[in-house]
C-alpha positions in Angstrom: 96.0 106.8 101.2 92.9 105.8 103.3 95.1 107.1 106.7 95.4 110.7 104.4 91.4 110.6 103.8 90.3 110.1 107.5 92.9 112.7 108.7 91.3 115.2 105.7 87.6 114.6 107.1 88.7 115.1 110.4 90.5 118.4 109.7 86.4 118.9 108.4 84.5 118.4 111.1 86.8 120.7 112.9 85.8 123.4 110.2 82.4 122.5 110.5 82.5 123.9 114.1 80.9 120.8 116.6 79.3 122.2 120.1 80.4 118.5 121.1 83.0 116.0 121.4 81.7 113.2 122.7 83.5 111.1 125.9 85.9 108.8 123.9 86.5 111.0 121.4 90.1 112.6 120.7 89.8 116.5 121.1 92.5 116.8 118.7 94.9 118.9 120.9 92.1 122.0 121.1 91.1 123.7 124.6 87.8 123.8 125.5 86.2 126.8 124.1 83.2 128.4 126.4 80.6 129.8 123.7 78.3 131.4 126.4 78.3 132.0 130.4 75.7 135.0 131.4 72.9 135.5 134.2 69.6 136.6 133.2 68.8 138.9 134.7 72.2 140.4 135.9 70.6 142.5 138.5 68.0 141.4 141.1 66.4 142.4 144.5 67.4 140.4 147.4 65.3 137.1 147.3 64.8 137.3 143.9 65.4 134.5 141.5 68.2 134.7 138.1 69.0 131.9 136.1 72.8 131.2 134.9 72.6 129.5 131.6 76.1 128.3 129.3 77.4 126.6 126.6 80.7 124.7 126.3 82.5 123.1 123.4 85.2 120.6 123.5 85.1 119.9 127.3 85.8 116.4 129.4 84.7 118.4 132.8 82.9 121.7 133.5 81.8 123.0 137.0 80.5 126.5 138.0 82.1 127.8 142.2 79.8 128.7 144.7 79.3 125.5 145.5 77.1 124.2 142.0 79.8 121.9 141.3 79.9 119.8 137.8 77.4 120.6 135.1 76.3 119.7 131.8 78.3 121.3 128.7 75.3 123.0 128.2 72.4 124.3 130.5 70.6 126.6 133.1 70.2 126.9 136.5 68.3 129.0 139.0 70.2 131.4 141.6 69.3 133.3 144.7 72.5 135.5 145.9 71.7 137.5 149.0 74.7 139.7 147.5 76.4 140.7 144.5 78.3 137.3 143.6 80.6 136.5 140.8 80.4 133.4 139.3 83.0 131.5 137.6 82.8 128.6 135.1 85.4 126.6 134.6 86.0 123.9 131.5 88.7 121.6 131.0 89.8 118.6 128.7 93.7 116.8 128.0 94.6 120.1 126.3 93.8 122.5 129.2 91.0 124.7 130.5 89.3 127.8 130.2 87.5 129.9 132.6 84.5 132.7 132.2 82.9 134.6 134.6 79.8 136.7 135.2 78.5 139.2 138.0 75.0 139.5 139.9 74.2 142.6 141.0 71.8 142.1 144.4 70.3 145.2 145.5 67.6 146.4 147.2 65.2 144.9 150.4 63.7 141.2 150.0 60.9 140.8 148.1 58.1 138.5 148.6 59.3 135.8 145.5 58.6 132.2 144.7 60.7 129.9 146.2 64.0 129.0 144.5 63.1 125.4 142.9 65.2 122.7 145.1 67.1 119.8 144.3 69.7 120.0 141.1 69.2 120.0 137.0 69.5 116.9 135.0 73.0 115.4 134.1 73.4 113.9 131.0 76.0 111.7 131.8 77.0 110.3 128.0 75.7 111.1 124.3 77.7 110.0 121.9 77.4 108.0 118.3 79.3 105.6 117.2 80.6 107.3 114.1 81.0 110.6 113.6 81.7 110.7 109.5 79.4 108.3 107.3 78.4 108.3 103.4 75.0 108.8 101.9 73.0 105.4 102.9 75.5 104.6 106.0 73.9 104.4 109.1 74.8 106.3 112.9 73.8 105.0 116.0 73.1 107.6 118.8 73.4 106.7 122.5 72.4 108.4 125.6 72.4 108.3 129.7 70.4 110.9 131.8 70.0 110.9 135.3 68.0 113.3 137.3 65.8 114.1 134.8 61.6 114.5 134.6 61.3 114.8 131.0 63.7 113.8 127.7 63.4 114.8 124.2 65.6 114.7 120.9 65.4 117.0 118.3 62.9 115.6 115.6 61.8 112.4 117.7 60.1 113.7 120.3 60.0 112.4 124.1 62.5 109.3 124.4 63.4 107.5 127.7 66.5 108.4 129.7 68.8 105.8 128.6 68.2 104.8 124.9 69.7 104.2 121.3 68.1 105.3 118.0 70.0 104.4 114.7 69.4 107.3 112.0 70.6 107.7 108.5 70.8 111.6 107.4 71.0 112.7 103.6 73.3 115.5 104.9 75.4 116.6 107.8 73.2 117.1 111.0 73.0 117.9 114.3 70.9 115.9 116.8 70.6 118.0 120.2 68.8 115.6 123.2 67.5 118.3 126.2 66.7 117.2 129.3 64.4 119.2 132.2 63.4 118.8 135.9 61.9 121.5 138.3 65.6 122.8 138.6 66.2 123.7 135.2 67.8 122.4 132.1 70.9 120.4 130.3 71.3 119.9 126.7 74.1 118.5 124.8 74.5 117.8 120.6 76.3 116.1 118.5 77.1 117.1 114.8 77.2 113.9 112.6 79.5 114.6 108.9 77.5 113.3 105.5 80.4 112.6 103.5 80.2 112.2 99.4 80.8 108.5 98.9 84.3 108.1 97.7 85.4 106.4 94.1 86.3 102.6 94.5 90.1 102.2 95.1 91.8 100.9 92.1 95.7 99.7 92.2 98.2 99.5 89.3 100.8 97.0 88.9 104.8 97.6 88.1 107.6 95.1 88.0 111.2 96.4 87.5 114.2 94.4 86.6 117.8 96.0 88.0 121.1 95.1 87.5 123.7 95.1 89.4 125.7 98.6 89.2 129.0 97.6 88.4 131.1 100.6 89.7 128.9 100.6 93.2 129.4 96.3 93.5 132.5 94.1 94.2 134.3 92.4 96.6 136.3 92.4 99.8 139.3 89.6 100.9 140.2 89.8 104.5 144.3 89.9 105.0 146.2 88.9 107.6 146.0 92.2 109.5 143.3 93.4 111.3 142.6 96.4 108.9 143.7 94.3 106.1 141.5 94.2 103.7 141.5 94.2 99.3 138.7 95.6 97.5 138.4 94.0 93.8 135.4 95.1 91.2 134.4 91.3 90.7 131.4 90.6 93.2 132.9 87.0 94.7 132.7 85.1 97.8 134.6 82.4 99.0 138.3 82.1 99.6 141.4 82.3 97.8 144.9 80.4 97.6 146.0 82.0 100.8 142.8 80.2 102.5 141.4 84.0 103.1 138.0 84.7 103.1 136.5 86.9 100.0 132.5 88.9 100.8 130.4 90.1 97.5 128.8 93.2 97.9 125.6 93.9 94.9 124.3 97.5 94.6 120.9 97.9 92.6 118.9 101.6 92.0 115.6 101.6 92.9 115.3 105.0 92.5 112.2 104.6 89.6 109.8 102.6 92.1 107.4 105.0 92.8 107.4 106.3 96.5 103.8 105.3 97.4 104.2 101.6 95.7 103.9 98.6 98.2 106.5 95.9 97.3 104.6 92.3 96.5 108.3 90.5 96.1 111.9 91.2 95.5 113.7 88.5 94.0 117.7 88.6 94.2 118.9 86.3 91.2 122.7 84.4 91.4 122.2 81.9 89.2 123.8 83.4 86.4 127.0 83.1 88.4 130.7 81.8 87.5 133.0 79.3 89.6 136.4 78.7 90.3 137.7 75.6 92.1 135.3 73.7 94.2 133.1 76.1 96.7 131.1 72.8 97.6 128.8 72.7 100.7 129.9 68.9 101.7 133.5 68.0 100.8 134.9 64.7 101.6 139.2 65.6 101.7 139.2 69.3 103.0 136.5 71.4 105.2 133.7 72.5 103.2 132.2 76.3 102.5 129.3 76.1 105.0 126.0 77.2 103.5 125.7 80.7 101.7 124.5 83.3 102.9 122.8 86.7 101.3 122.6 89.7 103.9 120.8 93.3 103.8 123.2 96.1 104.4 123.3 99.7 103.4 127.1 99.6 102.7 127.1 102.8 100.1 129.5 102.8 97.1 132.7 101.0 96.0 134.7 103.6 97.4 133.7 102.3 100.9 134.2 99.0 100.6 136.5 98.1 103.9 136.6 97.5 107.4 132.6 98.3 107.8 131.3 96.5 105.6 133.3 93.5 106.0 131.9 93.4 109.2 129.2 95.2 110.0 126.3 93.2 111.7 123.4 92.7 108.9 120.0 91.6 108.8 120.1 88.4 106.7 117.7 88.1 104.6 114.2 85.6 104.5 115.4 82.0 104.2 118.8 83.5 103.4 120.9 80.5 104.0 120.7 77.9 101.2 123.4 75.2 99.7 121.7 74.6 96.6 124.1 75.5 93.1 122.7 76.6 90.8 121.4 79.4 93.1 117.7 80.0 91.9 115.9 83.3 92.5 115.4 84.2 96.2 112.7 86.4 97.6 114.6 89.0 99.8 112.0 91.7 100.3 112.2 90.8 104.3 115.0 89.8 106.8 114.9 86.6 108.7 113.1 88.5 111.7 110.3 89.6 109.4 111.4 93.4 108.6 109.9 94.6 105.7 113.1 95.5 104.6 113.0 96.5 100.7 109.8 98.2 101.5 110.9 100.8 104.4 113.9 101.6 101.5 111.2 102.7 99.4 109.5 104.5 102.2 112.4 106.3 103.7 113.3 108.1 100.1 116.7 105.9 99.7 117.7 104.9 96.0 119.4 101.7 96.7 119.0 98.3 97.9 122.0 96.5 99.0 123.5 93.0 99.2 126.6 91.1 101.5 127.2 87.5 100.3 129.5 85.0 101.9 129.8 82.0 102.5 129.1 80.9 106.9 132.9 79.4 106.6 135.3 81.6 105.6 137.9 79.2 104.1 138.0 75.2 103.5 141.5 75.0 104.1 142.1 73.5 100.6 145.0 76.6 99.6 142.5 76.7 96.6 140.8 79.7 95.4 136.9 78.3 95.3 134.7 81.1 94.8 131.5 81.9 93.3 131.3 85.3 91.7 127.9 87.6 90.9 128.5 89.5 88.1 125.9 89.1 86.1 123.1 89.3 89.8 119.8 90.9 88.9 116.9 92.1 91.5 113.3 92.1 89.8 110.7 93.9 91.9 106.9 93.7 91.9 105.0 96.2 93.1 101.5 98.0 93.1 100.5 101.5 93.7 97.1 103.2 94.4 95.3 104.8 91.8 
């Protein structure tokens, strides 16, 4: 939810129309946008001085040809053609550039005129605050670096240094502009900083659903001889059987009803309510014991699919999956082993069931017994809490 908010005030201050992005800060796929580029004036008598002046919006990089080079996003500088010239300005950023251009009309003999003012206008090399978006009472810290400049002021301060911070806290959305002039003429640059109304205090509520089994998605599979040999029966047992083959339990439960923003707080899978026939022990003295039991995740679908796939289809076993203690107590199977939130991407993704393999790590003790334990009567009890 609080992902959905910043992307919403983003989507605002793009509405809200910023002269500037500061450096660092995504330009959210737009190209730059040139909001001015014109001499004034456009005609002049050879010798005679005009001054370009721009403005650029959403730009890493501007420059201007005839050999000005890089320039602020915003500013003015003097020019002395000694014929008509075009001038081109050129802004880029990740997204791509844009180009205007504008004419000087030079005419006429030389006339006696000052001198064109030497040297190059101020860069300002960064302005930018560390947050852009902030709530009545929060605070934003503005930070600047200009070189090449004989005088610095910011709107409603005053005079400030070259190279500063000031930490403000505006009532309202606002836009701080910092200029800065030598002899050779001007750069400016703003930045538009979002008053937000504070937001309600996030409240959660709690849920807790407890799912049966469904009995015609659940059962079991015994491997045969054959390699494609294999017996689906609607009794959810795993062990082995009189033949010494191996029997997998397969437990289907709808989550359909957990809401789809909910984040899981525990899934617990319980088998204790289970039956037993001969003796599926984990330590046997005569024969070969059943090895340790083990629950899996896997998306097998319905009953009618029970086979080949599902028999042996890698899983993810679940958290602490393997255990040898009878009675099985409740188990906590909202992750796999390797961590994967596994219940919760279910909910995520749409899908409206969670799925269980049980078998035993040994397929058979040798015994030509059936020992099996069988989980009819499994149950999955979810906790979750949503967002209000």
């Amino acid at each position: 939810m609080k992902t959905t908010v910043a992307l919403l005030l983003a989507l605002f201050l793009l509405i809200a129309g910023c002269d500037y992005i500061p450096e660092g800060t995504p330009g959210l796929g737009l190209k730059p946008k040139i909001n001015k580029f014109e001499a004034t004036p456009s005609v002049i008598n050879q010798g005679e001085v005009t001054y370009l002046s721009w403005s650029v919006s959403n730009a890493d990089s501007v420059s201007i040809d005839n050999g000005i080079g890089s320039v602020a996003l915003t500013g003015e500088i003097p020019v002395s053609p000694n014929n008509t010239t075009f001038y081109t300005l050129t802004a880029t950023n990740f997204a791509g550039e844009a180009s205007a251009r504008t004419q000087i009309m030079v005419q006429g003999e030389p006339t006696t005129q000052p001198a064109t003012p030497t040297g190059t206008p101020p860069t300002i090399v960064t302005f930018y605050a560390d947050r852009l978006m902030i709530t009545p009472g929060e605070h934003v810290t503005l930070s600047w670096d200009v070189v090449d400049a004989t005088d610095v002021t910011f709107e409603d301060v005053g005079q400030v240094s070259a190279k500063d911070t000031i930490t403000l806290s505006p009532d309202s959305t606002t836009t701080y502009v910092i200029t800065a002039t030598n002899s050779a003429g001007q750069a400016a640059a703003g930045i538009t900083v979002v008053v937000q109304p504070s937001l309600p205090p996030e409240t959660t509520a709690e849920g807790m659903l407890i799912l049966n089994a469904i009995p015609e998605e659940s059962g079991s599979l015994v491997r045969g001889t054959g390699y494609l040999d294999y017996t689906k029966y609607e009794s959810t047992c795993a062990g082995d059987t009189t033949l010494n083959m191996a029997s997998r339990a397969f437990l289907s439960f709808d989550i359909s009803s957990i809401p789809d923003n909910a984040i899981i707080e525990e899934a617990m899978l319980d088998l204790s309510y289970y039956t037993q026939q001969g003796d599926p022990s984990y330590m046997r003295s005569i024969w070969g014991n059943m090895g340790a039991l083990e629950v899996y995740h896997i998306q097998y679908g319905g009953f009618e699919d029970l086979g080949f796939d599902a028999y042996t289809e890698l899983a993810k076993l679940t958290a602490n999956g393997e255990f040898t203690d009878y009675p099985v107590s409740p188990r906590d199977v909202q992750y796999s082993d390797d961590g994967e939130p596994v219940i919760q991407e279910l909910v995520q993704q749409g899908k409206s069931r969670a799925q269980f393999r049980i078998q035993f790590f040994t397929t058979t003790n040798w015994d030509s017994i059936s020992d099996m334990l069988c989980f009819d009567n499994a149950s999955l009890t979810i906790k979750y809490t949503t967002a209000q």
